[in-house]
Structure formats: C-alpha cells, structure tokens
N, C-alpha and C positions, 0 to 999 in steps of 0.2 A: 687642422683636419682631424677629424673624429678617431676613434679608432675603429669603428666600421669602416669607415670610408679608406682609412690605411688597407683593411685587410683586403677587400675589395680592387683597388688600387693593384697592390702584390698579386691578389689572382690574375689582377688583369692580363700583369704582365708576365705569368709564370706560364699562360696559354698561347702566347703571339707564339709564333712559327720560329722556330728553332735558326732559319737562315737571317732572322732580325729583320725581317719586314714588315714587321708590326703589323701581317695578316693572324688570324686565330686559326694555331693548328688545329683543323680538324681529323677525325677518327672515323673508320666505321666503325667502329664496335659501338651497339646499341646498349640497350640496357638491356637487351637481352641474353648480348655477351660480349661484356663490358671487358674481357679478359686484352690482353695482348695477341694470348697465341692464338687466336681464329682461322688464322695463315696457315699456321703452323698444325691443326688440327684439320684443317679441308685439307691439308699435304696428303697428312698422316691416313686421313680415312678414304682419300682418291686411290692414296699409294702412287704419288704423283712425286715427281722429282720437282729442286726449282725450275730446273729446265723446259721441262711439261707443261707445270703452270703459268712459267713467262710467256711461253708460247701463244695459251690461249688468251694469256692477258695481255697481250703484244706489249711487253715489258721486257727489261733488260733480267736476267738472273742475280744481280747484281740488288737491282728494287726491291727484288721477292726481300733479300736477304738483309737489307735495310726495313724495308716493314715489318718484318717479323721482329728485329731487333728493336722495334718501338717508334718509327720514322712517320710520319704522319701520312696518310694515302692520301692521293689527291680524289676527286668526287668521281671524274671517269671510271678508274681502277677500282675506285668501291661500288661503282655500280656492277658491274661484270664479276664483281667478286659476289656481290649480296647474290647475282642472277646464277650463279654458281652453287650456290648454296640453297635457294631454290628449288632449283632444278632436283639436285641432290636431295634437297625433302624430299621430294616428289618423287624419285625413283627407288628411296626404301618404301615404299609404299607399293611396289613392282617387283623390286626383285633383292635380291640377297644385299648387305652393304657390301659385303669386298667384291662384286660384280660391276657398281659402279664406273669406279673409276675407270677399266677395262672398256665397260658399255662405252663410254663416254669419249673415248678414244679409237671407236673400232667404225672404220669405213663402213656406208652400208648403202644399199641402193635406193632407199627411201628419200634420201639426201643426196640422190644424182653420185655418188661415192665420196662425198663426205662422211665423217666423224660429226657426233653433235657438238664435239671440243669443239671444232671449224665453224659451226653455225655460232657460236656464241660469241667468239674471235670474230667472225665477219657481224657483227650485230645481228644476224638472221632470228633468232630465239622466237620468233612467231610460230614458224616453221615447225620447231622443236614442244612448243608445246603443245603445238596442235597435234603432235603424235603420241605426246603422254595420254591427250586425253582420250586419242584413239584406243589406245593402251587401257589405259586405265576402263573405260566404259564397257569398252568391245564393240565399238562400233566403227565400222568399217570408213579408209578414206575416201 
C-alpha cells in the first residue's frame, strides 16, 4: 500500500463513529462554523440553560452536555439546532440580541398560547416564520 493510500486508510478510520460501528461521525458544524462550541455559543447568546435547550430539542440534558463536549450530533438534532440558529439570524435583524432568547420562550396569542420555542419543538416552524416575515415587512396576517 502506497503511502497515500496508508494515510487515507488512518483518516478513514479516525472518522467512523466513536461507538465502533464503522458508521462516519458526522457534525454539524459547517465551514461556516467549523468550531465545537456552536452549542455552546446558541446557550450563551439565547441565555438558555441545558435544560431549556433539551427541551426545545426534546433531548435528554445529558446530550446537550455530550455534544458540547465533542459527541457527534445525530442529523435530527442538527436539523432543529441549524433551524434555531436561523431563526435567531432572523430576529437580530427585529430586535435587540439579549431579547431573543426571552422572545423565544414567551407564550403569545399569535401561537394559540405557545412560545416559538414550542413551535420549533413540535416541528411547526412554518408558522413561526410566517410571522417574522409579517414582522419583518409590516404586512399584516
């Protein structure tokens, strides 16, 4: 075997899944933020506990506290986390950043008396941006 093919090989298998099922851990961290703590930075800028966040992730606290420590997300949880992050573009763009988190968590009668946390938790997120854009335009629902 070449030594390409060695190093290749060693990548290969320095990616499989940590529990030895020779699946490829994957991440979400994009190249756009390729970091670890992405978790750890939606916490910080929600001002979200892991508690909070398991919540809307219908995860264990436990999870949180493994991915943040490097644990590989499964594709679900990264999807609800990207649409988290999203969303969060989307409302500095509305209102203050330490308002978010709060917003995001606050019952409203728009949502029948959910929180948008609950819309994102039950997958409703249609819902939810269909009132940013209300928000955002000014046009009425």
């Amino acid at each position: 075997m070449n030594t390409v093919a060695k190093q290749r090989s060693e990548k290969a298998k320095s990616m499989t899944h940590p529990k030895g099922n020779g699946r490829i851990a994957r991440s979400i961290f994009t190249a756009a933020a390729p970091d670890q703590n992405l978790l750890t930075r939606l916490r910080a800028a929600l001002d979200w506990s892991r508690a909070q966040l398991a919540q809307v992730l219908n995860c264990s606290d436990r999870a949180i506290v493994n991915w943040e420590q490097g644990e590989p997300i499964s594709a679900v949880y990264a999807a609800k986390l990207r649409e988290i992050q999203s969303v969060c573009d989307e409302l500095k763009n509305l209102m203050k950043q330490d308002e978010i988190g709060r917003w995001l968590t606050s019952d409203m009668e728009e949502f029948d008396g959910q929180s948008p946390a609950d819309l994102i938790r039950r997958g409703e997120t249609g819902r939810l941006w269909r009132s940013l854009f209300y928000l955002r335009t000014g046009s009425p629902d």
